[in-house]
C-alpha angles and dihedrals in degrees: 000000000000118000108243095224091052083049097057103244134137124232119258120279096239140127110027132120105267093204098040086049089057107074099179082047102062087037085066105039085060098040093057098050107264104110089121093076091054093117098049085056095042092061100034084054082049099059086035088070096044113109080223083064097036084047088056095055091046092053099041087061098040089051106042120188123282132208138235123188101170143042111223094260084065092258120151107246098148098197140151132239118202133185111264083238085066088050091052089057102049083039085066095037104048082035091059095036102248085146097047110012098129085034089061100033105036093188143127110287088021098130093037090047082053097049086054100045087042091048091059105036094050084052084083086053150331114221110069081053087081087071101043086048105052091046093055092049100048104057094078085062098046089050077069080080106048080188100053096040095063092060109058105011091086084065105039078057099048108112077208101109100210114187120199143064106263120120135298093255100059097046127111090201145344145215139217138227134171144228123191107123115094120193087250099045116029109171092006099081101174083076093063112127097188102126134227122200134184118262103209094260123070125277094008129110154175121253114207114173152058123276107202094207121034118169128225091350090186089076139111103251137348132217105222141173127241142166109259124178106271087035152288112353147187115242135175121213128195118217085214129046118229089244087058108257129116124272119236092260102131111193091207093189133336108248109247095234128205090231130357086072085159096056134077107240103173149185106226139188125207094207090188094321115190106238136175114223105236109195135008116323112255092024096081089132096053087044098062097036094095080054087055093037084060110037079049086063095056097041075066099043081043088052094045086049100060087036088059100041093045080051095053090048105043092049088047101049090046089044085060107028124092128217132162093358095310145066120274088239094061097053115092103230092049088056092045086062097041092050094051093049091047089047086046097056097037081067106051082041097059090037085050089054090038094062102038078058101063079049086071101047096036082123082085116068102224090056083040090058093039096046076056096059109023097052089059086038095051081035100057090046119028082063104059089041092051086061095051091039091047081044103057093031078068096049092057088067093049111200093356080068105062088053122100095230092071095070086224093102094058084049099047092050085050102051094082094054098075084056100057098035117094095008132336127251098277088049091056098040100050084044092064088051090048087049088053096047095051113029103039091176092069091062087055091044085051091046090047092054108042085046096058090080117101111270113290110172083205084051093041090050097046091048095044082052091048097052090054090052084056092044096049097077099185114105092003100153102047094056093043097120089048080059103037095050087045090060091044093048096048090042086053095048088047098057096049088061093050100037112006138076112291099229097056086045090055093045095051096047094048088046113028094041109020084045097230081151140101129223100260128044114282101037094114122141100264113254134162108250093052078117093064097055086053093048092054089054110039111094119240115227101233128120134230 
Protein backbone atom coordinates (compact mmCIF):
# COMPACT_ATOMS: atom_id res chain seq x y z
CA UNK A 1 0.00 0.00 0.00
CA UNK A 2 1.39 3.63 -0.81
CA UNK A 3 2.52 5.69 2.01
CA UNK A 4 0.33 8.68 2.16
CA UNK A 5 2.97 10.97 2.68
CA UNK A 6 4.97 9.48 -0.62
CA UNK A 7 1.37 9.98 -2.44
CA UNK A 8 1.02 13.70 -1.72
CA UNK A 9 -2.05 13.82 0.54
CA UNK A 10 -2.83 15.55 3.45
CA UNK A 11 -4.12 13.95 6.59
CA UNK A 12 -7.35 14.12 7.29
CA UNK A 13 -8.71 17.05 8.79
CA UNK A 14 -10.06 15.31 11.93
CA UNK A 15 -9.92 15.59 15.51
CA UNK A 16 -9.30 19.00 16.42
CA UNK A 17 -11.26 21.42 18.43
CA UNK A 18 -13.47 23.41 15.80
CA UNK A 19 -13.83 26.63 18.22
CA UNK A 20 -10.14 26.65 19.63
CA UNK A 21 -8.98 26.37 15.90
CA UNK A 22 -11.13 29.90 15.06
CA UNK A 23 -9.34 32.51 16.40
CA UNK A 24 -11.91 35.80 15.20
CA UNK A 25 -14.50 33.59 16.54
CA UNK A 26 -13.48 33.27 20.16
CA UNK A 27 -12.38 37.14 19.94
CA UNK A 28 -15.87 37.81 19.49
CA UNK A 29 -17.56 35.48 21.79
CA UNK A 30 -15.72 37.14 24.35
CA UNK A 31 -16.04 40.73 23.00
CA UNK A 32 -19.88 40.60 23.03
CA UNK A 33 -20.26 39.49 26.05
CA UNK A 34 -20.68 35.71 25.79
CA UNK A 35 -17.58 34.38 27.23
CA UNK A 36 -19.77 32.47 29.94
CA UNK A 37 -20.82 29.90 27.54
CA UNK A 38 -16.85 29.08 26.60
CA UNK A 39 -17.08 25.91 27.72
CA UNK A 40 -20.68 24.85 25.65
CA UNK A 41 -18.56 25.99 22.21
CA UNK A 42 -15.57 24.47 23.20
CA UNK A 43 -17.13 21.16 23.26
CA UNK A 44 -19.30 21.49 20.75
CA UNK A 45 -16.07 22.55 18.69
CA UNK A 46 -14.75 19.49 20.23
CA UNK A 47 -17.49 16.84 18.76
CA UNK A 48 -17.49 19.09 15.54
CA UNK A 49 -13.96 17.80 14.81
CA UNK A 50 -14.74 13.95 15.66
CA UNK A 51 -14.82 11.56 12.36
CA UNK A 52 -18.03 10.11 14.31
CA UNK A 53 -19.46 13.77 13.74
CA UNK A 54 -17.98 14.30 10.40
CA UNK A 55 -19.43 10.48 9.60
CA UNK A 56 -23.08 11.81 10.61
CA UNK A 57 -23.07 14.55 8.29
CA UNK A 58 -21.78 12.28 5.56
CA UNK A 59 -24.68 9.72 6.17
CA UNK A 60 -27.60 12.23 6.66
CA UNK A 61 -26.89 13.48 3.03
CA UNK A 62 -26.25 10.34 1.56
CA UNK A 63 -29.53 9.05 3.01
CA UNK A 64 -32.34 12.16 2.44
CA UNK A 65 -35.55 11.95 3.91
CA UNK A 66 -38.19 9.97 2.57
CA UNK A 67 -41.65 10.31 2.73
CA UNK A 68 -44.45 8.34 3.76
CA UNK A 69 -47.92 9.35 3.19
CA UNK A 70 -49.76 6.19 4.14
CA UNK A 71 -49.89 3.34 6.73
CA UNK A 72 -50.41 -0.03 5.01
CA UNK A 73 -53.98 -0.14 5.72
CA UNK A 74 -54.14 2.96 3.40
CA UNK A 75 -54.38 5.28 6.32
CA UNK A 76 -52.91 9.10 6.04
CA UNK A 77 -50.14 9.32 8.35
CA UNK A 78 -47.78 12.12 6.17
CA UNK A 79 -44.46 11.51 7.99
CA UNK A 80 -41.21 11.63 7.44
CA UNK A 81 -38.35 8.83 7.68
CA UNK A 82 -34.72 10.02 8.17
CA UNK A 83 -31.48 8.25 8.28
CA UNK A 84 -30.29 7.39 12.42
CA UNK A 85 -27.20 9.40 11.46
CA UNK A 86 -29.87 12.69 11.17
CA UNK A 87 -31.13 11.83 14.49
CA UNK A 88 -27.43 11.81 16.00
CA UNK A 89 -26.99 15.33 14.84
CA UNK A 90 -30.20 17.00 16.14
CA UNK A 91 -29.54 14.65 19.31
CA UNK A 92 -26.17 17.01 19.86
CA UNK A 93 -27.97 20.51 18.66
CA UNK A 94 -31.72 20.55 20.88
CA UNK A 95 -29.28 18.73 23.86
CA UNK A 96 -26.89 21.84 23.90
CA UNK A 97 -29.79 24.51 23.33
CA UNK A 98 -28.98 25.81 19.71
CA UNK A 99 -32.89 26.13 19.33
CA UNK A 100 -33.58 27.94 22.68
CA UNK A 101 -30.42 29.09 24.20
CA UNK A 102 -31.44 32.80 24.81
CA UNK A 103 -34.84 31.44 25.45
CA UNK A 104 -33.41 29.37 28.38
CA UNK A 105 -30.77 31.64 29.56
CA UNK A 106 -32.11 34.91 29.13
CA UNK A 107 -28.58 36.74 30.01
CA UNK A 108 -26.28 39.11 28.80
CA UNK A 109 -24.09 37.49 25.48
CA UNK A 110 -26.98 34.93 25.02
CA UNK A 111 -27.55 35.46 21.32
CA UNK A 112 -24.06 35.87 20.67
CA UNK A 113 -23.23 32.58 22.85
CA UNK A 114 -25.83 31.03 20.47
CA UNK A 115 -24.27 32.42 17.04
CA UNK A 116 -21.26 30.94 18.08
CA UNK A 117 -22.55 27.59 19.29
CA UNK A 118 -24.84 27.59 16.11
CA UNK A 119 -21.80 28.56 13.80
CA UNK A 120 -19.72 25.19 14.94
CA UNK A 121 -22.13 22.70 15.30
CA UNK A 122 -23.83 23.43 11.65
CA UNK A 123 -19.96 23.04 10.26
CA UNK A 124 -20.75 19.29 10.35
CA UNK A 125 -23.36 20.01 8.54
CA UNK A 126 -25.93 22.35 7.55
CA UNK A 127 -29.35 20.78 7.11
CA UNK A 128 -30.72 19.74 10.43
CA UNK A 129 -29.95 23.21 11.22
CA UNK A 130 -33.43 24.16 9.39
CA UNK A 131 -35.14 22.67 12.24
CA UNK A 132 -33.08 24.02 15.14
CA UNK A 133 -33.45 27.47 13.42
CA UNK A 134 -36.92 27.84 12.89
CA UNK A 135 -37.73 26.62 16.65
CA UNK A 136 -35.66 29.06 18.05
CA UNK A 137 -37.22 31.87 15.91
CA UNK A 138 -40.50 31.25 16.38
CA UNK A 139 -40.92 31.40 19.90
CA UNK A 140 -40.92 35.52 19.99
CA UNK A 141 -43.91 35.26 17.87
CA UNK A 142 -45.54 32.89 19.63
CA UNK A 143 -44.91 35.16 23.14
CA UNK A 144 -47.72 37.62 20.92
CA UNK A 145 -50.25 34.90 22.53
CA UNK A 146 -49.25 34.68 26.48
CA UNK A 147 -51.63 31.96 26.29
CA UNK A 148 -50.31 30.23 23.73
CA UNK A 149 -46.97 30.66 24.69
CA UNK A 150 -47.33 28.73 28.13
CA UNK A 151 -48.27 25.84 26.58
CA UNK A 152 -45.84 24.92 24.45
CA UNK A 153 -42.86 27.21 25.31
CA UNK A 154 -41.63 24.63 28.29
CA UNK A 155 -41.05 22.28 25.44
CA UNK A 156 -39.58 24.55 22.46
CA UNK A 157 -37.19 25.19 25.12
CA UNK A 158 -36.50 21.19 26.33
CA UNK A 159 -33.06 20.33 25.45
CA UNK A 160 -34.93 16.75 25.33
CA UNK A 161 -34.94 15.97 21.11
CA UNK A 162 -38.19 13.81 20.80
CA UNK A 163 -38.68 12.45 17.70
CA UNK A 164 -41.88 11.36 16.74
CA UNK A 165 -45.94 12.69 15.97
CA UNK A 166 -48.00 11.98 19.40
CA UNK A 167 -49.59 14.77 21.19
CA UNK A 168 -48.45 17.72 22.78
CA UNK A 169 -48.95 16.29 26.28
CA UNK A 170 -46.65 13.25 26.07
CA UNK A 171 -43.81 14.91 24.55
CA UNK A 172 -40.49 15.61 26.12
CA UNK A 173 -39.86 18.42 23.50
CA UNK A 174 -40.89 19.78 20.36
CA UNK A 175 -39.78 21.46 17.28
CA UNK A 176 -41.03 24.11 14.87
CA UNK A 177 -41.33 24.57 11.42
CA UNK A 178 -43.15 27.36 9.11
CA UNK A 179 -45.58 27.87 5.96
CA UNK A 180 -46.06 30.83 4.51
CA UNK A 181 -45.02 30.38 0.54
CA UNK A 182 -47.75 29.61 -1.66
CA UNK A 183 -47.03 28.32 -5.48
CA UNK A 184 -48.68 32.51 -6.94
CA UNK A 185 -46.93 34.66 -4.60
CA UNK A 186 -43.81 33.48 -3.44
CA UNK A 187 -42.18 36.15 -1.55
CA UNK A 188 -45.22 38.33 -1.81
CA UNK A 189 -47.21 36.87 0.93
CA UNK A 190 -50.11 39.19 1.01
CA UNK A 191 -51.14 37.32 -2.01
CA UNK A 192 -51.48 34.27 -0.24
CA UNK A 193 -55.18 32.52 -0.83
CA UNK A 194 -54.82 30.12 1.42
CA UNK A 195 -58.30 30.66 3.82
CA UNK A 196 -58.85 30.82 7.26
CA UNK A 197 -62.16 30.26 8.73
CA UNK A 198 -63.54 30.45 12.19
CA UNK A 199 -63.86 27.41 14.05
CA UNK A 200 -67.04 28.20 16.54
CA UNK A 201 -64.76 28.98 19.61
CA UNK A 202 -62.65 31.97 19.86
CA UNK A 203 -59.51 32.28 18.49
CA UNK A 204 -59.72 29.03 16.62
CA UNK A 205 -60.02 28.43 12.69
CA UNK A 206 -60.16 26.38 9.70
CA UNK A 207 -57.23 26.26 7.32
CA UNK A 208 -58.16 25.44 3.74
CA UNK A 209 -55.07 25.75 1.09
CA UNK A 210 -51.47 24.77 -0.20
CA UNK A 211 -48.73 26.13 0.91
CA UNK A 212 -45.86 25.60 -1.97
CA UNK A 213 -42.56 25.66 0.85
CA UNK A 214 -42.93 24.38 4.06
CA UNK A 215 -39.84 23.95 6.16
CA UNK A 216 -38.92 21.21 8.11
CA UNK A 217 -42.66 19.49 7.63
CA UNK A 218 -41.60 16.46 10.39
CA UNK A 219 -42.07 18.82 13.06
CA UNK A 220 -44.47 19.44 15.99
CA UNK A 221 -46.28 22.35 14.95
CA UNK A 222 -46.00 25.07 12.10
CA UNK A 223 -46.74 28.83 12.05
CA UNK A 224 -48.29 29.39 9.17
CA UNK A 225 -50.21 32.40 7.13
CA UNK A 226 -53.46 32.41 6.07
CA UNK A 227 -56.26 34.79 4.70
CA UNK A 228 -58.86 35.69 7.79
CA UNK A 229 -61.28 37.58 7.50
CA UNK A 230 -60.03 40.96 8.23
CA UNK A 231 -56.91 39.96 6.65
CA UNK A 232 -53.77 38.07 6.57
CA UNK A 233 -53.09 36.32 9.78
CA UNK A 234 -50.62 34.29 11.81
CA UNK A 235 -51.71 31.01 12.68
CA UNK A 236 -50.08 27.99 14.46
CA UNK A 237 -50.98 24.42 13.48
CA UNK A 238 -50.29 21.32 15.37
CA UNK A 239 -49.41 18.32 13.47
CA UNK A 240 -51.39 16.28 16.39
CA UNK A 241 -54.69 17.01 17.93
CA UNK A 242 -54.89 16.99 21.50
CA UNK A 243 -57.33 13.93 21.28
CA UNK A 244 -54.64 12.18 19.45
CA UNK A 245 -55.49 12.19 15.90
CA UNK A 246 -53.76 13.78 13.13
CA UNK A 247 -54.33 17.01 12.15
CA UNK A 248 -55.37 17.71 8.24
CA UNK A 249 -51.97 18.73 7.41
CA UNK A 250 -51.19 16.43 3.88
CA UNK A 251 -47.30 16.51 2.97
CA UNK A 252 -48.14 15.93 -0.85
CA UNK A 253 -44.12 15.31 -1.89
CA UNK A 254 -40.93 16.35 -0.37
CA UNK A 255 -39.10 19.15 -2.95
CA UNK A 256 -35.80 17.57 -4.49
CA UNK A 257 -33.67 20.26 -3.48
CA UNK A 258 -30.08 21.42 -5.17
CA UNK A 259 -28.43 21.39 -1.73
CA UNK A 260 -29.91 20.72 1.64
CA UNK A 261 -30.12 17.02 0.51
CA UNK A 262 -30.34 16.11 4.86
CA UNK A 263 -33.07 18.08 5.53
CA UNK A 264 -37.36 17.66 4.84
CA UNK A 265 -38.62 21.09 2.22
CA UNK A 266 -42.25 20.25 1.45
CA UNK A 267 -45.68 21.14 -0.57
CA UNK A 268 -48.08 20.92 1.60
CA UNK A 269 -52.12 21.01 1.72
CA UNK A 270 -54.40 22.21 4.99
CA UNK A 271 -57.35 20.09 4.07
CA UNK A 272 -59.44 21.79 6.85
CA UNK A 273 -56.51 21.93 9.37
CA UNK A 274 -57.49 22.95 13.03
CA UNK A 275 -55.15 26.44 13.94
CA UNK A 276 -54.91 28.82 16.69
CA UNK A 277 -54.61 32.42 15.59
CA UNK A 278 -51.24 33.79 17.32
CA UNK A 279 -51.24 37.79 17.14
CA UNK A 280 -53.59 40.20 16.21
CA UNK A 281 -56.15 39.16 12.88
CA UNK A 282 -55.19 40.89 9.77
CA UNK A 283 -51.42 41.40 11.03
CA UNK A 284 -50.32 38.14 10.18
CA UNK A 285 -47.14 39.78 8.42
CA UNK A 286 -45.97 41.96 11.63
CA UNK A 287 -46.69 38.83 13.75
CA UNK A 288 -44.37 36.69 12.28
CA UNK A 289 -41.50 39.43 11.61
CA UNK A 290 -39.64 38.65 14.88
CA UNK A 291 -39.81 34.71 13.16
CA UNK A 292 -37.99 36.31 9.83
CA UNK A 293 -35.73 38.74 11.99
CA UNK A 294 -34.48 35.63 13.47
CA UNK A 295 -34.22 32.96 10.86
CA UNK A 296 -32.21 36.23 8.89
CA UNK A 297 -29.78 35.99 11.59
CA UNK A 298 -29.00 32.51 11.04
CA UNK A 299 -28.96 32.65 7.12
CA UNK A 300 -25.85 34.88 8.24
CA UNK A 301 -24.47 32.67 10.95
CA UNK A 302 -25.30 29.83 8.19
CA UNK A 303 -23.24 31.91 5.61
CA UNK A 304 -20.25 32.58 8.15
CA UNK A 305 -20.35 29.29 8.77
CA UNK A 306 -19.58 27.80 4.98
CA UNK A 307 -17.27 30.73 4.52
CA UNK A 308 -15.27 29.45 7.62
CA UNK A 309 -15.31 25.50 6.90
CA UNK A 310 -14.30 26.00 2.80
CA UNK A 311 -11.58 28.10 4.43
CA UNK A 312 -10.38 25.35 6.81
CA UNK A 313 -10.29 23.18 4.26
CA UNK A 314 -8.85 24.94 1.63
CA UNK A 315 -5.61 26.28 4.12
CA UNK A 316 -5.25 22.84 5.28
CA UNK A 317 -5.22 21.08 2.13
CA UNK A 318 -2.53 23.84 0.59
CA UNK A 319 -0.37 23.66 4.15
CA UNK A 320 0.10 19.60 3.22
CA UNK A 321 -0.05 19.27 -0.82
CA UNK A 322 2.74 19.37 -2.89
CA UNK A 323 3.01 20.87 -6.25
CA UNK A 324 6.38 22.03 -8.58
CA UNK A 325 8.89 21.06 -5.84
CA UNK A 326 7.18 22.93 -3.11
CA UNK A 327 3.89 23.14 -0.89
CA UNK A 328 0.93 25.03 -2.14
CA UNK A 329 1.21 27.17 0.87
CA UNK A 330 4.64 28.36 0.03
CA UNK A 331 3.88 29.56 -3.44
CA UNK A 332 2.91 33.03 -3.69
CA UNK A 333 -0.18 32.87 -5.74
CA UNK A 334 -1.67 30.06 -3.54
CA UNK A 335 -1.21 32.28 -0.58
CA UNK A 336 -2.57 35.12 -2.35
CA UNK A 337 -5.97 32.97 -2.58
CA UNK A 338 -5.89 31.68 0.60
CA UNK A 339 -5.27 35.24 2.20
CA UNK A 340 -8.05 36.81 0.42
CA UNK A 341 -10.55 33.99 1.43
CA UNK A 342 -9.30 34.14 5.23
CA UNK A 343 -9.60 37.92 5.12
CA UNK A 344 -13.01 37.35 3.44
CA UNK A 345 -14.56 35.07 6.25
CA UNK A 346 -13.00 36.95 9.30
CA UNK A 347 -15.18 39.53 8.15
CA UNK A 348 -18.63 37.88 7.76
CA UNK A 349 -17.61 36.19 11.09
CA UNK A 350 -17.11 39.51 13.24
CA UNK A 351 -20.31 41.28 11.30
CA UNK A 352 -22.46 37.57 12.33
CA UNK A 353 -21.42 38.14 16.15
CA UNK A 354 -21.88 41.68 15.78
CA UNK A 355 -25.22 41.43 15.01
CA UNK A 356 -26.38 38.60 17.31
CA UNK A 357 -25.13 40.85 19.55
CA UNK A 358 -27.38 43.70 19.04
CA UNK A 359 -29.77 41.01 19.38
CA UNK A 360 -28.81 40.97 22.94
CA UNK A 361 -28.93 44.67 23.75
CA UNK A 362 -32.02 45.50 21.51
CA UNK A 363 -33.40 46.77 24.86
CA UNK A 364 -31.59 49.75 23.93
CA UNK A 365 -33.00 51.75 20.84
CA UNK A 366 -29.96 52.51 18.95
CA UNK A 367 -29.02 48.53 18.83
CA UNK A 368 -32.78 48.13 18.29
CA UNK A 369 -32.55 50.44 15.01
CA UNK A 370 -29.17 48.92 13.92
CA UNK A 371 -30.22 45.03 14.50
CA UNK A 372 -33.18 46.47 11.87
CA UNK A 373 -30.90 47.42 9.25
CA UNK A 374 -27.84 45.52 9.63
CA UNK A 375 -29.54 41.94 9.82
CA UNK A 376 -31.27 42.65 5.82
CA UNK A 377 -27.86 44.41 4.93
CA UNK A 378 -25.59 41.39 6.19
CA UNK A 379 -28.49 39.38 4.81
CA UNK A 380 -28.53 40.50 1.64
CA UNK A 381 -24.17 40.00 1.42
CA UNK A 382 -22.72 37.71 3.30
CA UNK A 383 -24.97 35.25 1.03
CA UNK A 384 -24.06 35.83 -1.83
CA UNK A 385 -20.04 36.03 -0.47
CA UNK A 386 -20.33 32.91 1.19
CA UNK A 387 -21.15 31.18 -2.85
CA UNK A 388 -17.98 32.78 -4.59
CA UNK A 389 -15.72 32.07 -1.22
CA UNK A 390 -17.08 28.35 -0.96
CA UNK A 391 -16.33 28.49 -4.94
CA UNK A 392 -12.66 29.42 -5.08
CA UNK A 393 -11.77 27.45 -1.47
CA UNK A 394 -12.69 24.09 -4.12
CA UNK A 395 -10.85 25.05 -6.51
CA UNK A 396 -7.58 25.11 -4.11
CA UNK A 397 -7.83 21.56 -3.87
CA UNK A 398 -8.16 21.14 -7.77
CA UNK A 399 -9.73 17.74 -8.67
CA UNK A 400 -9.81 16.57 -4.83
CA UNK A 401 -12.30 19.22 -4.72
CA UNK A 402 -14.88 18.17 -6.94
CA UNK A 403 -15.01 15.10 -5.16
CA UNK A 404 -17.51 14.40 -2.70
CA UNK A 405 -14.98 13.21 0.06
CA UNK A 406 -13.76 16.51 0.55
CA UNK A 407 -16.96 17.79 2.17
CA UNK A 408 -16.53 20.94 -0.10
CA UNK A 409 -19.31 19.68 -2.69
CA UNK A 410 -22.05 19.45 -0.05
CA UNK A 411 -20.88 23.00 0.88
CA UNK A 412 -20.74 24.33 -2.16
CA UNK A 413 -24.45 23.03 -3.09
CA UNK A 414 -25.50 24.62 0.31
CA UNK A 415 -24.19 27.80 0.03
CA UNK A 416 -27.32 29.22 -2.20
CA UNK A 417 -29.64 28.24 0.00
CA UNK A 418 -29.05 30.88 2.58
CA UNK A 419 -29.72 33.32 -0.32
CA UNK A 420 -32.86 32.28 -1.29
CA UNK A 421 -34.26 31.31 2.26
CA UNK A 422 -36.16 33.89 4.06
CA UNK A 423 -36.22 36.16 1.31
CA UNK A 424 -33.67 36.62 -2.08
CA UNK A 425 -31.56 39.05 -2.62
CA UNK A 426 -34.12 41.71 -4.12
CA UNK A 427 -36.64 40.88 -0.84
CA UNK A 428 -34.10 41.66 1.37
CA UNK A 429 -32.68 44.68 -0.49
CA UNK A 430 -35.66 46.52 -1.03
CA UNK A 431 -36.40 45.61 2.67
CA UNK A 432 -33.17 47.75 3.98
CA UNK A 433 -34.56 50.95 1.79
CA UNK A 434 -37.86 50.46 3.16
CA UNK A 435 -36.17 50.30 6.60
CA UNK A 436 -34.70 53.32 5.88
CA UNK A 437 -37.78 54.98 4.65
CA UNK A 438 -39.61 54.17 7.29
CA UNK A 439 -37.71 53.81 10.27
CA UNK A 440 -34.89 56.94 9.95
CA UNK A 441 -33.72 56.25 12.89
CA UNK A 442 -32.17 52.83 11.61
CA UNK A 443 -29.64 54.86 8.95
CA UNK A 444 -28.30 57.01 12.15
CA UNK A 445 -28.08 53.95 14.19
CA UNK A 446 -25.87 52.41 10.95
CA UNK A 447 -23.86 55.61 10.75
CA UNK A 448 -23.37 55.53 14.38
CA UNK A 449 -22.29 52.81 14.27
CA UNK A 450 -19.55 52.55 10.79
CA UNK A 451 -18.06 56.00 12.11
CA UNK A 452 -17.06 54.70 15.57
CA UNK A 453 -13.99 53.16 14.07
CA UNK A 454 -10.73 54.99 14.54
CA UNK A 455 -10.18 57.28 11.89
CA UNK A 456 -9.41 55.50 8.39
CA UNK A 457 -9.34 58.16 5.49
CA UNK A 458 -10.39 54.73 3.04
CA UNK A 459 -13.06 54.20 5.55
CA UNK A 460 -13.97 58.40 5.78
CA UNK A 461 -14.16 58.54 2.08
CA UNK A 462 -16.29 55.45 1.60
CA UNK A 463 -18.61 56.59 4.19
CA UNK A 464 -18.71 60.50 2.86
CA UNK A 465 -19.62 58.57 -0.89
CA UNK A 466 -22.29 56.38 0.77
CA UNK A 467 -24.24 59.25 2.50
CA UNK A 468 -24.58 61.16 -1.11
CA UNK A 469 -26.09 57.68 -2.78
CA UNK A 470 -28.65 57.95 -0.01
CA UNK A 471 -29.06 61.22 -0.54
CA UNK A 472 -29.58 60.95 -4.47
CA UNK A 473 -33.05 59.74 -4.37
CA UNK A 474 -33.60 59.14 -8.12
CA UNK A 475 -33.57 55.57 -9.07
CA UNK A 476 -33.20 54.55 -5.70
CA UNK A 477 -34.66 51.40 -5.87
CA UNK A 478 -33.06 49.99 -8.86
CA UNK A 479 -29.78 50.47 -7.62
CA UNK A 480 -30.62 49.27 -4.30
CA UNK A 481 -28.11 46.31 -4.24
CA UNK A 482 -25.11 48.93 -5.62
CA UNK A 483 -26.06 50.66 -2.42
CA UNK A 484 -26.77 47.64 0.04
CA UNK A 485 -23.41 45.76 -0.72
CA UNK A 486 -21.65 49.25 -0.42
CA UNK A 487 -23.02 49.57 3.50
CA UNK A 488 -22.10 46.09 4.18
CA UNK A 489 -19.25 46.41 2.97
CA UNK A 490 -18.35 49.72 4.86
CA UNK A 491 -19.93 48.27 8.14
CA UNK A 492 -17.66 45.31 7.60
CA UNK A 493 -14.63 47.33 6.96
CA UNK A 494 -15.51 49.38 10.03
CA UNK A 495 -15.60 46.48 12.58
CA UNK A 496 -12.17 44.94 11.52
CA UNK A 497 -10.57 48.10 12.44
CA UNK A 498 -12.12 48.19 15.52
CA UNK A 499 -12.08 44.22 16.48
CA UNK A 500 -10.24 42.25 14.08
CA UNK A 501 -6.71 41.59 13.24
CA UNK A 502 -5.05 44.57 11.80
CA UNK A 503 -3.75 43.26 9.33
CA UNK A 504 -6.75 41.92 7.97
CA UNK A 505 -8.22 45.19 8.71
CA UNK A 506 -5.64 46.77 6.79
CA UNK A 507 -5.95 44.16 3.80
CA UNK A 508 -9.92 44.53 3.41
CA UNK A 509 -9.96 48.32 3.48
CA UNK A 510 -7.24 48.67 0.99
CA UNK A 511 -9.04 46.02 -1.11
CA UNK A 512 -12.45 45.98 -0.60
CA UNK A 513 -12.76 50.03 -0.48
CA UNK A 514 -9.61 51.63 -2.22
CA UNK A 515 -10.18 49.25 -4.60
CA UNK A 516 -6.51 47.84 -4.76
CA UNK A 517 -8.45 44.54 -5.75
CA UNK A 518 -9.31 42.52 -8.76
CA UNK A 519 -12.52 40.95 -9.63
CA UNK A 520 -11.77 37.30 -8.56
CA UNK A 521 -9.73 35.87 -4.75
CA UNK A 522 -6.50 36.16 -4.77
CA UNK A 523 -6.11 39.44 -6.62
CA UNK A 524 -4.66 41.30 -3.53
CA UNK A 525 -1.76 43.89 -3.83
CA UNK A 526 1.22 41.63 -3.02
CA UNK A 527 2.69 42.29 0.56
CA UNK A 528 4.98 40.27 2.99
CA UNK A 529 2.76 39.09 6.00
CA UNK A 530 -0.16 37.39 3.50
CA UNK A 531 1.21 34.19 5.51
CA UNK A 532 0.03 35.45 8.71
CA UNK A 533 -3.50 35.92 7.70
CA UNK A 534 -3.37 32.21 6.50
CA UNK A 535 -1.77 30.97 9.76
CA UNK A 536 -4.64 32.60 11.94
CA UNK A 537 -6.97 30.85 10.02
CA UNK A 538 -5.69 27.38 9.23
CA UNK A 539 -6.92 24.88 11.75
CA UNK A 540 -4.32 22.91 13.81
CA UNK A 541 -4.91 19.38 13.98
CA UNK A 542 -4.82 18.82 17.86
CA UNK A 543 -7.37 17.55 19.94
CA UNK A 544 -8.88 18.66 23.06
Amino acid sequence: MTDRVDANQPPPLVDYNVFEADAPLGEALEREGGAWAHDLVHELGRLAGTQKAIDWGFHANAHPPHLRTHDRFGERIDEVEFHPAWHELMRVAVGHGLHALPWREPRPGAHAARAAAFYVWSQVEGGHCCPVSMTYAALPTLRKSPRLAAKWEPLMTSLDYDPGLVPVTSKKGVLFGMAMTERQGGSDVRANTTRAEPAGVEGEFSLTGQKWFCSAPMCDAFLVLAQAPDGLSCFLVPRVLPDGTRNRFHILRLKDKLGNRSNASAEVELGGAWAVMVGEEGRGVRTIIDMVNHTRLDCVIGSASLMRHAVAQATHHAAHRSAFGKLLSEQPLMVNVLADLAVESEATTVLMMRLAGAFDRDAEPAEAHFRRIGVAVAKFWTTKRAIAVVAEALECLGGNGYVEESILPRLYREAPLNSIWEGSGNVNALDVLRAMQREPESVAAYFGEVESAPRDARLDRAVAELKRELKATADLESRARRLVERMAVVLQASLLLRHGDPLVGEIFCASRLDGDWGHSFGSLKPRPQLESVIERHRPQLYSG
